[in-house]
N, C-alpha and C positions, 0 to 999 in steps of 0.2 A: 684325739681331740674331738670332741662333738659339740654340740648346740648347746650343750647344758653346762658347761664349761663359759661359751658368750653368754651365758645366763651370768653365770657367776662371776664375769667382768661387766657386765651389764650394770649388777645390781652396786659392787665395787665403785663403778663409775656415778651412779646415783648417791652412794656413800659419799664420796670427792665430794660432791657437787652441793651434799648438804652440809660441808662440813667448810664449803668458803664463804667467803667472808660476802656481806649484803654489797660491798662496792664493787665487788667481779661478774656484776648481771652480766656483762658481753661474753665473758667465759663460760657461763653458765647456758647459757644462748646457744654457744656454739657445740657445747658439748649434750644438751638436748637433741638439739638437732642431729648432731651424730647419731647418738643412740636409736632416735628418731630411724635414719634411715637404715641403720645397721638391721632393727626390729624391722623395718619392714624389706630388706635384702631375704632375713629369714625366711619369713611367711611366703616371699617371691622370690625363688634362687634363680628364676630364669630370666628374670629382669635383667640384663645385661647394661641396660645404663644408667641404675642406680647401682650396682656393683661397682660400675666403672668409676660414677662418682663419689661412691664412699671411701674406694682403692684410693684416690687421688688425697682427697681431703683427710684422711685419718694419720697421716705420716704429716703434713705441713701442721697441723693440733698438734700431734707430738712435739715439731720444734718450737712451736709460737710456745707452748706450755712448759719445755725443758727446764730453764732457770726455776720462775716464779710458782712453778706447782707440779713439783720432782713426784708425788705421792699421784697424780693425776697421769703427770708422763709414766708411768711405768703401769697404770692401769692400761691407758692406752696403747702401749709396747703388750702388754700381754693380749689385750683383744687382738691389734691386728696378727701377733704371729697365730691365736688361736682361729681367725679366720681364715689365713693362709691355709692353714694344716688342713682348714674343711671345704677347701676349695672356693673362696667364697672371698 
């Protein structure tokens, strides 16, 4: 698993994100913002407490998300196991 791999869930998850509907702005929000810190965990792997806070927040996304946006949860199932595998 490498970086280019969270590239390609990255860009996945910007797919999701243009493809919901205009009444899901707070889903949208939250999932920016993910990506948001995830891009910069990259740039910064030493940063330990945005790691920590991405670790936390990327799993409750998945469950708030599970029902109402299956295409979104399983993007995000595949980032976080892809960050796991790179340590991150």
């Amino acid at each position: 698993m490498s970086q280019e791999e969270v590239g390609k869930s990255i860009q996945a998850l910007h797919a999701e994100i243009d493809q919901l509907s205009s009444t899901d702005v707070a889903v949208k929000e939250k999932l920016l913002a993910l990506i948001h810190d995830v891009e910069t965990q990259l740039e910064n792997p030493q940063d330990q407490e945005n790691r920590d806070k991405t670790a936390q927040y990327l799993p409750t996304l998945i469950e708030q998300f599970e029902i109402e946006h299956p295409k979104v949860t399983a993007n995000l199932s595949r980032l976080l196991n892809t960050l796991s595998s790179i340590g991150i």
